[in-house]
C-alpha positions in Angstrom: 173.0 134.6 98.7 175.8 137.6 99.2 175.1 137.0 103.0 176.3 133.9 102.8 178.9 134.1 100.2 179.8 136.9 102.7 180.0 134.6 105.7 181.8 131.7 103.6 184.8 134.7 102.7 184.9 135.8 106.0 185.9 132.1 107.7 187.6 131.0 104.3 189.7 133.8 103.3 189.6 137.2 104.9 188.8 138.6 108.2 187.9 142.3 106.6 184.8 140.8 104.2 182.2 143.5 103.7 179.3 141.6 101.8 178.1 140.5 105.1 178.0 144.3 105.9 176.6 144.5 103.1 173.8 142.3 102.7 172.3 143.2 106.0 171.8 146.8 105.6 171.2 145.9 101.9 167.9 144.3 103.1 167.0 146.8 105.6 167.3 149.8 101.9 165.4 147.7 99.8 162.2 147.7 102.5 163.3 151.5 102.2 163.3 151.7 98.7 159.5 150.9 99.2 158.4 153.6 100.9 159.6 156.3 99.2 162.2 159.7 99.1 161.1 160.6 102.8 161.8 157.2 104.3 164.9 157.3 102.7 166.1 161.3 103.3 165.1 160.4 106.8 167.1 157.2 107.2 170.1 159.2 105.5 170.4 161.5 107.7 169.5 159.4 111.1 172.5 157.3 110.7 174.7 159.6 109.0 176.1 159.6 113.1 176.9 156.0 112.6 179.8 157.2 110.0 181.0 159.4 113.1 181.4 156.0 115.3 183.5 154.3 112.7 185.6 157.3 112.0 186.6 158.0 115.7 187.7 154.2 115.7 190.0 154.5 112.5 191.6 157.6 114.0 192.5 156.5 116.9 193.0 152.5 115.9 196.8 153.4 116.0 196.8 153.7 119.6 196.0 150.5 120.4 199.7 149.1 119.2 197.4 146.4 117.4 199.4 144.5 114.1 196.3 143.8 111.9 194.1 140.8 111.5 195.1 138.2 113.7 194.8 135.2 111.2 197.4 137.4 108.7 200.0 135.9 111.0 198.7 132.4 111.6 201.4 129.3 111.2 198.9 127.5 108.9 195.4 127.7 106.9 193.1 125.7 109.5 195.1 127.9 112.5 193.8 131.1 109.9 190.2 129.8 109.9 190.0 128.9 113.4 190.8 132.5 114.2 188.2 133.9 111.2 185.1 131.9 112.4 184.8 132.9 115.7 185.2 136.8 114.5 182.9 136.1 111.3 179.9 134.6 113.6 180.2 136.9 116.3 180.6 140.2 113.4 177.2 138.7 111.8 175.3 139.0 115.3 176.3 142.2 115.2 176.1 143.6 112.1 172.4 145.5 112.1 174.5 147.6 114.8 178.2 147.7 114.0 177.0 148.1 110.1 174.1 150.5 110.6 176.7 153.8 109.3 175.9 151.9 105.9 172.6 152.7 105.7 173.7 156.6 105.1 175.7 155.9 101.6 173.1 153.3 100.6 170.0 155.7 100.8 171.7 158.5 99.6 172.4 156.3 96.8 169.4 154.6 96.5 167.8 158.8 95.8 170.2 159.7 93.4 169.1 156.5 91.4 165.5 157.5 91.7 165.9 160.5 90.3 168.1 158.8 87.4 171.0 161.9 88.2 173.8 160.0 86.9 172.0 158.7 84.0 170.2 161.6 82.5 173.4 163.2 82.3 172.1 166.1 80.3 168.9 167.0 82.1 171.4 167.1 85.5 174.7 168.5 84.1 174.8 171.8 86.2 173.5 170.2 89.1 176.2 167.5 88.3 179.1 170.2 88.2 177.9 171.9 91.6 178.0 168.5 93.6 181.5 167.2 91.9 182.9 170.6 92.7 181.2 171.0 96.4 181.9 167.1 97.0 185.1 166.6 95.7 186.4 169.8 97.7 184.6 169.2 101.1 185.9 165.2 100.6 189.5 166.3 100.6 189.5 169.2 103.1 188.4 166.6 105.8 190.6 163.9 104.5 194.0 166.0 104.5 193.9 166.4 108.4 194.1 162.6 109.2 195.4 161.7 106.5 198.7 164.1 106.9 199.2 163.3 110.4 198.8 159.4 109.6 201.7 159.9 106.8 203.3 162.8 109.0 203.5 160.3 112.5 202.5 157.1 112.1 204.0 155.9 115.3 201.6 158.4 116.9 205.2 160.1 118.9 204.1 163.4 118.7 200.3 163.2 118.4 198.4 161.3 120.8 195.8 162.9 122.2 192.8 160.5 121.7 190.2 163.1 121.2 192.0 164.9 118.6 192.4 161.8 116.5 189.0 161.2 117.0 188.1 164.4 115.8 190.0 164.0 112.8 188.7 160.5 112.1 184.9 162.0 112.4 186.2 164.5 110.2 187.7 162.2 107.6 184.7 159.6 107.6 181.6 162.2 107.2 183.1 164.3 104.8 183.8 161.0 102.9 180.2 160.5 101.8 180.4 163.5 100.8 183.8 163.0 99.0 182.2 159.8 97.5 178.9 161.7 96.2 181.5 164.2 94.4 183.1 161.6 92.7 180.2 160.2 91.6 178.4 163.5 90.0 182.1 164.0 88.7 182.6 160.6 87.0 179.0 160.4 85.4 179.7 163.0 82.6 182.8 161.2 81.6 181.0 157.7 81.4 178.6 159.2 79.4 181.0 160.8 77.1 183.4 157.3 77.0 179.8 155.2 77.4 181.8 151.8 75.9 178.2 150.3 75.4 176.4 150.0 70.9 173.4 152.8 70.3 171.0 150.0 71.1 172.4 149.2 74.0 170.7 151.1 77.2 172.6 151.3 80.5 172.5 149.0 83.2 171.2 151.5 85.3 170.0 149.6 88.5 168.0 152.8 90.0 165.0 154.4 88.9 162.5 156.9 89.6 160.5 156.3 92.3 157.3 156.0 90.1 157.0 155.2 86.9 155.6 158.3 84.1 154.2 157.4 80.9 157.3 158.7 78.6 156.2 159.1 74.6 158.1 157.3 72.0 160.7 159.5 70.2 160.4 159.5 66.9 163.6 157.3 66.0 165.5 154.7 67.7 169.4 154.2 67.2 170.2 150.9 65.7 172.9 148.4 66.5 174.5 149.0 63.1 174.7 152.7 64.1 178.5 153.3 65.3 179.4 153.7 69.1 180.0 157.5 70.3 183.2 158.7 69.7 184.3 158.8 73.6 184.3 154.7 73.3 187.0 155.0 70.5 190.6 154.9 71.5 192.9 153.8 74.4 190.7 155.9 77.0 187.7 154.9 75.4 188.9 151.0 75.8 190.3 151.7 79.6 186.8 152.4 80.8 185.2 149.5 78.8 187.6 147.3 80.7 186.6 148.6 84.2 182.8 148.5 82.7 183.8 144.6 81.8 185.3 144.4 85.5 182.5 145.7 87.2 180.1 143.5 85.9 181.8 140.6 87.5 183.0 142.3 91.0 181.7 139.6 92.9 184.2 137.4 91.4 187.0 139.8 91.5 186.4 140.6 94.9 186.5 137.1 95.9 189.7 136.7 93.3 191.7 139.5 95.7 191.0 137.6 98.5 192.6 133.9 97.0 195.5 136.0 95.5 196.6 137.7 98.7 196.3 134.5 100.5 198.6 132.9 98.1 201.2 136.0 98.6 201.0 137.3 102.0 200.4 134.5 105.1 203.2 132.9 106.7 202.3 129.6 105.0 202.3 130.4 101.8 204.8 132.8 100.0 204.9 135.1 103.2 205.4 137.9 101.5 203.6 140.2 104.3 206.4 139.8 106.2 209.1 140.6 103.4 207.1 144.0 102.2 206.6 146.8 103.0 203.3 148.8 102.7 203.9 150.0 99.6 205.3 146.7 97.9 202.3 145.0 99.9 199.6 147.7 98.0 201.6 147.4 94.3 200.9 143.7 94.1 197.6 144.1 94.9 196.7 146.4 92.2 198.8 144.7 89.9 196.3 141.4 90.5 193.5 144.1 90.0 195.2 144.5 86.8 195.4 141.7 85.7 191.8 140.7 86.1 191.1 143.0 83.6 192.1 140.6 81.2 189.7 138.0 81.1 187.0 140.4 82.3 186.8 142.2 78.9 186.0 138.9 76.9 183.4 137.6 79.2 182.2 140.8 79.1 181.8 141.0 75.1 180.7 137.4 75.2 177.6 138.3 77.3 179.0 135.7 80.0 178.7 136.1 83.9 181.6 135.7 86.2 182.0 132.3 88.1 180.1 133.8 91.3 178.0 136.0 89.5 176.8 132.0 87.7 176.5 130.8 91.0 174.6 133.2 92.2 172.0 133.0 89.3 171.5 129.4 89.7 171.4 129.8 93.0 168.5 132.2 92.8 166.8 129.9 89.7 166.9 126.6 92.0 165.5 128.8 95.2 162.8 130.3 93.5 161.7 128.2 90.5 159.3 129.2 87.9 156.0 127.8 88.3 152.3 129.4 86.8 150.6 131.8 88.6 147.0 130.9 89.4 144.5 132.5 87.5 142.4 135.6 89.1 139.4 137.7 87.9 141.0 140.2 86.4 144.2 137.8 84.6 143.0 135.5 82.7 145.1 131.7 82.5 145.7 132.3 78.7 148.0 135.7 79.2 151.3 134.8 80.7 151.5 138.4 82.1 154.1 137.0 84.7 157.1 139.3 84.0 157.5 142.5 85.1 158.7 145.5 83.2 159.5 149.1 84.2 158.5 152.6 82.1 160.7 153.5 80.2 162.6 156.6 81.5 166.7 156.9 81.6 167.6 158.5 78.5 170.5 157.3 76.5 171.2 157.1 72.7 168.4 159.7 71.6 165.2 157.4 73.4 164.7 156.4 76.4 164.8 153.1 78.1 163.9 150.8 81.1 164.2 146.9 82.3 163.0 143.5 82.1 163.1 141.2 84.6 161.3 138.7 86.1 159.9 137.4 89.6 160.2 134.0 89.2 163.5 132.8 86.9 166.6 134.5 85.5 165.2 132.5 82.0 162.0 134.0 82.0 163.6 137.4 80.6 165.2 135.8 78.0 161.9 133.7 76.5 159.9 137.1 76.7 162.7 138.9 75.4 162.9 136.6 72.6 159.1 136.7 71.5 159.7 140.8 71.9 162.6 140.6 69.2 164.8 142.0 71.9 168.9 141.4 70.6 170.7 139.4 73.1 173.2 142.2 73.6 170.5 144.2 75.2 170.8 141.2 78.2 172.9 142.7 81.6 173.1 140.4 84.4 169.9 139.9 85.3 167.5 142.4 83.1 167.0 143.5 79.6 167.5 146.6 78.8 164.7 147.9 76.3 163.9 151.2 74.3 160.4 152.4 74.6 160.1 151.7 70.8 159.9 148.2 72.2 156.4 148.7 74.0 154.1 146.9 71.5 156.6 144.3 71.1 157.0 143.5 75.2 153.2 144.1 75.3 152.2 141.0 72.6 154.6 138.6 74.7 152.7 139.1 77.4 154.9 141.4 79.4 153.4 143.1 82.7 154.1 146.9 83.0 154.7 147.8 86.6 156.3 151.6 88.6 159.4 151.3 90.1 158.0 150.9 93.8 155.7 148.1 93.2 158.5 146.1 91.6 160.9 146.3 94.6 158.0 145.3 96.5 157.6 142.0 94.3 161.0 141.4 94.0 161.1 141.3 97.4 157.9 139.3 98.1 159.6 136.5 95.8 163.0 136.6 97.3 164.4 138.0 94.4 164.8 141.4 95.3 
């Protein structure tokens, strides 16, 4: 579904669409994500190079005396997607190669999820500190370079020796996953300090371990009547509950940019390209980012999806229906034992948690989750979040208890994953 909501953006609206990108390589981590923390080190690092090849292009794209996207400039719409569909076919042919340098962020990612090191904030805090500090600083000492000469000479009068700005742009790109894995390790202390979400409500971590441990109950669970931590009180407190609210429907905000700066920017519409500058240009952007704050937080508190993020789920129900397993051996046709559950292991709230979800239907959470006695706030998109207080409970509605490898692999066997 994101390859082709991908493709649809790419000929529709904008020539720069990443999803495509995205959902290519996307595929290729989640077979990853199946074979464990070596297959994933190892892919890492092999196309860690990859980053190199894009950065030499965007330090020395300036050379070229190119203008930007080609359809940015078109006399009208149809003219725009005439241009776009040609570039959006051919950039999907190529996009196991040209997109490969994603791989590198994804698995890196994909680890740090499986060892649950932004969530278990407190079991990683020092190792946390070292890699915001390390990251952040590496990040910005091989951003400056490019980034000063770019702000410095523009025009390229003074520097334009090819291979420097090549250098430079290898310099800025690798040093940026680096810059990115800083920011990350830096910003999971202060979610979990400003964590908007109730006591019973468990994070919508979408990592895990790489296999599941049996994790013992702790003796008490928070409650929802139990009041929020004090971090999620106050305007901060509200500021990152909004860009929580926002992030749960990107998909739609993405896709949101995209209509807005087509409304402001082409020659056929307001043509306000033209009229600002780059700084104007980047202002009303983040002002429409902004302002999708504002129906993001309701939605948010409401439970609701975004408009894509509901397309995509029915999408996903009417593709892969819900119909009974055939009985085997060892399952009998009386258990339902047809939804899948993870351990429970990122801690949160004083217990620790895990997810439901299912193989089959986005409704087949909520019916177990409803026998379970599972509040309807604990829903997030497309799992359940549960405490392992909750195992008896999941256990009598027939709820199959699964590790974290085995469920990518049935996720993906069903299309879902």
């Amino acid at each position: 579904m994101p390859l082709a909501i991908g493709l649809a953006h790419a000929i529709l609206l904008f020539s720069g669409d990443i999803l495509v990108g995205y959902a290519v390589i996307g595929m290729l981590c989640a077979l990853l994500m199946t074979r464990g923390r070596v297959s994933l080190a190892a892919a890492a690092i092999v196309t860690l190079p990859a980053l190199g090849v894009w950065g030499w292009v965007d330090g020395t794209v300036g050379l070229g005396g190119g203008t930007g996207y080609a359809s940015a400039s078109a006399p009208d719409y149809l003219a725009g997607v005439g241009i776009r569909a040609p570039d959006a076919l051919h950039g999907l042919s190529l996009a196991p190669i040209e997109e490969i340098g994603l791989l590198s962020p994804m698995a890196l990612g994909a680890l740090m999820a499986r060892g649950a090191l932004l969530e278990d904030v407190p079991a990683h805090r020092g190792r946390l500190g070292r890699l915001a500090r390390w990251g952040l600083a590496i990040g910005l000492v091989g951003a400056v370079p490019l980034a000063a000469v770019l702000v410095l000479d523009p025009a390229h009068t003074r520097l334009d020796a090819e291979i420097v700005l090549g250098i430079l742009g290898v310099l800025h790109q690798v040093s940026g996953l680096a810059g990115a894995v800083g920011l990350a390790a830096g910003a999971a202390p202060l979610a979990a300090r400003w964590d908007p979400r109730p006591a019973a409500r468990a994070p919508g971590a979408d990592g895990g371990p790489a296999d599941a441990t049996a994790t013992p109950t702790p003796p008490a669970t928070p409650t929802a009547t139990d009041p929020p931590p004090v971090g999620a009180r106050g305007p901060l407190g509200a500021a990152v509950r909004a860009v929580e609210a926002l992030g749960a429907v990107s998909l739609s905000a993405y896709l949101a940019q995209s209509v807005l700066c087509l409304l402001l920017f082409p020659p056929y519409t307001l043509d306000l390209g033209a009229r600002s500058a780059a700084a104007g240009a980047a202002a009303l952007v983040l002002a429409g980012w902004l302002l999708m704050l504002l129906p993001a937080v309701p939605l948010r508190r409401s439970g609701r999806r975004g408009p894509m993020e509901h397309v995509r789920a029915l999408w996903q129900d009417r593709a892969h229906p819900a119909h009974p397993a055939p009985p085997t051996p060892t399952e009998p046709a009386e258990e339902p034992d047809d939804r899948l559950r993870r351990h429970p292991r990122w801690p949160r709230h004083g217990t620790v948690w895990g997810h439901l979800v299912s193989d089959r239907s986005l409704e087949e959470p909520h019916e177990a989750a409803a026998r379970a006695g599972l509040p309807p706030r604990a829903f997030d998109l497309d799992h359940y979040d549960w405490p392992a207080s909750a195992r008896e409970d999941l256990e009598a509605a027939g709820v199959s208890f699964v590790g974290d490898r085995e469920l990518t692999r049935i996720l993906l066997r069903s299309g879902r994953g």
